[in-house]
N, CA and C atoms as a LAMMPS dump frame, in Angstrom:
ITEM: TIMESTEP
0
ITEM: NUMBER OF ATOMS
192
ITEM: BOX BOUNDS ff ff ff
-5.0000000000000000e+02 5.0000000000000000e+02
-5.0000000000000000e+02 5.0000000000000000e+02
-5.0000000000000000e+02 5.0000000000000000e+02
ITEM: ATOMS id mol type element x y z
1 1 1 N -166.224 250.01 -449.766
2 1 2 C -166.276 250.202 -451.199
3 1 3 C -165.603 248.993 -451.844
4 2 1 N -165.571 248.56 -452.864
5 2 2 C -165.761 247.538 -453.446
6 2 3 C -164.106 247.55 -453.997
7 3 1 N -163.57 246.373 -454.643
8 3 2 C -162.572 246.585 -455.129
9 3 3 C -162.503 247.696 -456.514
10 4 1 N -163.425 246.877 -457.52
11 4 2 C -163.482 247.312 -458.55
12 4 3 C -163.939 248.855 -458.43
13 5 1 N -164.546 249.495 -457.507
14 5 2 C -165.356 250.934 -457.555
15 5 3 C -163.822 251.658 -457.156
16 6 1 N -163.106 251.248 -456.507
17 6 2 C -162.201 251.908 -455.993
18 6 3 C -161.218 251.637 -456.422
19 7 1 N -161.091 250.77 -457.262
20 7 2 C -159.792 251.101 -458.981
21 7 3 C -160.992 251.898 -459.723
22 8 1 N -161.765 251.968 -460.058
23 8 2 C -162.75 253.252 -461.053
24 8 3 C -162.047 254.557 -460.511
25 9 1 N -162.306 254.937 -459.003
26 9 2 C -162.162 256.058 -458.395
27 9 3 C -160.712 256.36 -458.578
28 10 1 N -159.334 255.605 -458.477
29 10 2 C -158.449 255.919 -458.362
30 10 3 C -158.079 256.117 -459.944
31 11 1 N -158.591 255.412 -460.779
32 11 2 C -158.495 255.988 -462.468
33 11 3 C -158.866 256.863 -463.102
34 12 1 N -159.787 257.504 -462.257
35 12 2 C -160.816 258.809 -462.728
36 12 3 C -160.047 259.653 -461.949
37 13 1 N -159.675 259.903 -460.832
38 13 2 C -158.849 260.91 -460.155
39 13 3 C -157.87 261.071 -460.705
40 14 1 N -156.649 260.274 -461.231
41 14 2 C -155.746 260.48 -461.858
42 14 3 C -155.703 261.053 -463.421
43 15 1 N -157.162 260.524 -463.895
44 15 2 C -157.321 261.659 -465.287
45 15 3 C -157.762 262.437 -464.915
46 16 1 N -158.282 262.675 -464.274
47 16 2 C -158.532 264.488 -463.644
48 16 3 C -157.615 265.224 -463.691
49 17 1 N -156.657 264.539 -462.512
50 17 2 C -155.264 265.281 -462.22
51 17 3 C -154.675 265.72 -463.871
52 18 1 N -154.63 264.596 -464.335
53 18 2 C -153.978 264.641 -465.698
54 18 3 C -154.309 265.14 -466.416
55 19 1 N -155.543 265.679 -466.811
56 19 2 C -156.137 266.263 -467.501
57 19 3 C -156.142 268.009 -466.942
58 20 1 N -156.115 267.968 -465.923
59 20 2 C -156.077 269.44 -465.466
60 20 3 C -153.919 270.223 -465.64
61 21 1 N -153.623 269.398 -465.302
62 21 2 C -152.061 269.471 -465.625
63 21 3 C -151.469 269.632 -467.045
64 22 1 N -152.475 268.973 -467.837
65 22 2 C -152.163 269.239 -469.186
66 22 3 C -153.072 270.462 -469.91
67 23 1 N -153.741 271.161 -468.848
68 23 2 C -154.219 272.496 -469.449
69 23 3 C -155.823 272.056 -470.585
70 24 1 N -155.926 270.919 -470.246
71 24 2 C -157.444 270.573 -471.064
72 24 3 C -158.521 271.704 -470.633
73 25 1 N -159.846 272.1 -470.959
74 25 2 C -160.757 273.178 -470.948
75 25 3 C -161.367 272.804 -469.882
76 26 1 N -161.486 273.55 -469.326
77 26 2 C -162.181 273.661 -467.963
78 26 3 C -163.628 272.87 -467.547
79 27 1 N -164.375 273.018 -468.851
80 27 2 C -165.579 272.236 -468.848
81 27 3 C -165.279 270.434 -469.042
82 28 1 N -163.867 270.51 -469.48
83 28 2 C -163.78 268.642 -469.296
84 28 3 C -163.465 268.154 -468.14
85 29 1 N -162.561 269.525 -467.845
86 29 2 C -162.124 268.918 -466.144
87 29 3 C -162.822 268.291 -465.785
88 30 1 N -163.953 269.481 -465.351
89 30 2 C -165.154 269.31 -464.112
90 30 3 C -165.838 267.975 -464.922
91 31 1 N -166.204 268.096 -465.829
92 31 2 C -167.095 266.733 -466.324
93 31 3 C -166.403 265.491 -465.164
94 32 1 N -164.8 265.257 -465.552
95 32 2 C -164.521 264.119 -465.315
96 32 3 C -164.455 264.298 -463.471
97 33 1 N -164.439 265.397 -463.106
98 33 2 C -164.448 265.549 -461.444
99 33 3 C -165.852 265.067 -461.003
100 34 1 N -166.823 266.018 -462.131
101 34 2 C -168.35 265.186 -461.399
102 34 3 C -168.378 263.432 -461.381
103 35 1 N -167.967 263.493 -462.541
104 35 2 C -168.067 261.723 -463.011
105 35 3 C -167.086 261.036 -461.663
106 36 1 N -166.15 261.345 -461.509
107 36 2 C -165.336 260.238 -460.278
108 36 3 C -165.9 260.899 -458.834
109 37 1 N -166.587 262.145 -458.512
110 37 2 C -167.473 262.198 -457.288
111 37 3 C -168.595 261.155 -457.216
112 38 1 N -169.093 261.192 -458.83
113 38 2 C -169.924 259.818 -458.812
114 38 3 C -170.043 258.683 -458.554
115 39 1 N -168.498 258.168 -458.49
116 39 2 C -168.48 257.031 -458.479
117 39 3 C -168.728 256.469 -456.775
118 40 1 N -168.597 257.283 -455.801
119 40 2 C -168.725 256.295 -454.611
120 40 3 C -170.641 256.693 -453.935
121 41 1 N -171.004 257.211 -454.441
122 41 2 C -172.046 257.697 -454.441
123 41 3 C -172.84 256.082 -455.181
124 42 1 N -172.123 255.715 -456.552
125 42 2 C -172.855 255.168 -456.927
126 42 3 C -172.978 253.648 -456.444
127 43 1 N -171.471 253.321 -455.796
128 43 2 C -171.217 252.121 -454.721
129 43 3 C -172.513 252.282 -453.773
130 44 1 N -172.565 253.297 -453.431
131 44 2 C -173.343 253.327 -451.866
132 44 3 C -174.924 252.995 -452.361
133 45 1 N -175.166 253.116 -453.498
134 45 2 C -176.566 253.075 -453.702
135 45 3 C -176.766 251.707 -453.893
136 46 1 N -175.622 251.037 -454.766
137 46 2 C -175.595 249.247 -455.905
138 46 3 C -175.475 248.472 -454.58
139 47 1 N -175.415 248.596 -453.296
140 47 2 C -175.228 248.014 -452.682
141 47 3 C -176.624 247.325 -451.792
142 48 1 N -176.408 246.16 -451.131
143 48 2 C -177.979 245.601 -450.893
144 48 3 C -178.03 245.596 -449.799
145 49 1 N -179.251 245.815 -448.489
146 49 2 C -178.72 245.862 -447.512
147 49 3 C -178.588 244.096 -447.177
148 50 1 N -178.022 244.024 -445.964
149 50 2 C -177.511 242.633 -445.446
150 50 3 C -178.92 241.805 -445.12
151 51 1 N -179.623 240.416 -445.905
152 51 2 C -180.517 239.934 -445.023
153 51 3 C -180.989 239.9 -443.993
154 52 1 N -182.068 239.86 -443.375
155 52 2 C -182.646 239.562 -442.327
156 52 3 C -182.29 238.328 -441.322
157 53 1 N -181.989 238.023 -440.746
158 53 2 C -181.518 236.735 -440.26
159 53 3 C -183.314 235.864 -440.081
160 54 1 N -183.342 234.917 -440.179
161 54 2 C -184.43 233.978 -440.484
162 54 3 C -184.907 233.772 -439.111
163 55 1 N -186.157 233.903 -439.173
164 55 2 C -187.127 233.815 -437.819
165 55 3 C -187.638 232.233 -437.28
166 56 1 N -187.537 231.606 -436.377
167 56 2 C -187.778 230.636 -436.193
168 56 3 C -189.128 230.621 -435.823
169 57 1 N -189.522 229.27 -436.392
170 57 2 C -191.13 229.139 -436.004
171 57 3 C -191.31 228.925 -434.669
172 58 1 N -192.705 229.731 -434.188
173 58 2 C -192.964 229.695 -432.723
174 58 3 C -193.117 228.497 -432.159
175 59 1 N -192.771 228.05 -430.74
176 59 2 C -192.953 226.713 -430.943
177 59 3 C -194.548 226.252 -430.169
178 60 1 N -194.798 224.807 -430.717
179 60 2 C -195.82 224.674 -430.725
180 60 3 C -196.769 224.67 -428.763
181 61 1 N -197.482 224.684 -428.802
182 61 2 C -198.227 224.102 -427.479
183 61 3 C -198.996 222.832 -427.29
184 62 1 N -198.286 222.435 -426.285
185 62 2 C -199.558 221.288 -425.941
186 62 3 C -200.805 221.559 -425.457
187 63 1 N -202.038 220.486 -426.157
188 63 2 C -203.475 220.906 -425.999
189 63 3 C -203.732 220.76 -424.344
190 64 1 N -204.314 221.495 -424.095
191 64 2 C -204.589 221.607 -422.582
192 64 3 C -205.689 220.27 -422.007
């Protein structure tokens, strides 16, 4: 996971926490719980897979 996705994740967990500790409504909680489950979900998708490593041309033959 990326740097930046995983300061997102650790900022969204902590307003969760914070937000649930301070007695906020139940429907914001969860909002912000879905929203930071989101976030590594959404790393895993933004991500590219690794190139192909480059194929070398066959080599040639001499004419018989």
């Amino acid at each position: 996971m990326s740097t930046a996705n995983r300061t997102k994740l650790t900022v969204f967990a902590l307003l969760t926490l914070a937000a649930a500790s301070a007695g906020t409504a139940a429907p914001a909680v969860l909002a912000l719980a879905a929203v930071t489950a989101l976030i590594p979900i959404a790393d895993a998708l933004d991500r590219k897979p690794a190139p192909r490593p480059a194929r070398r041309p066959a080599p040639e033959r001499e004419p018989v």
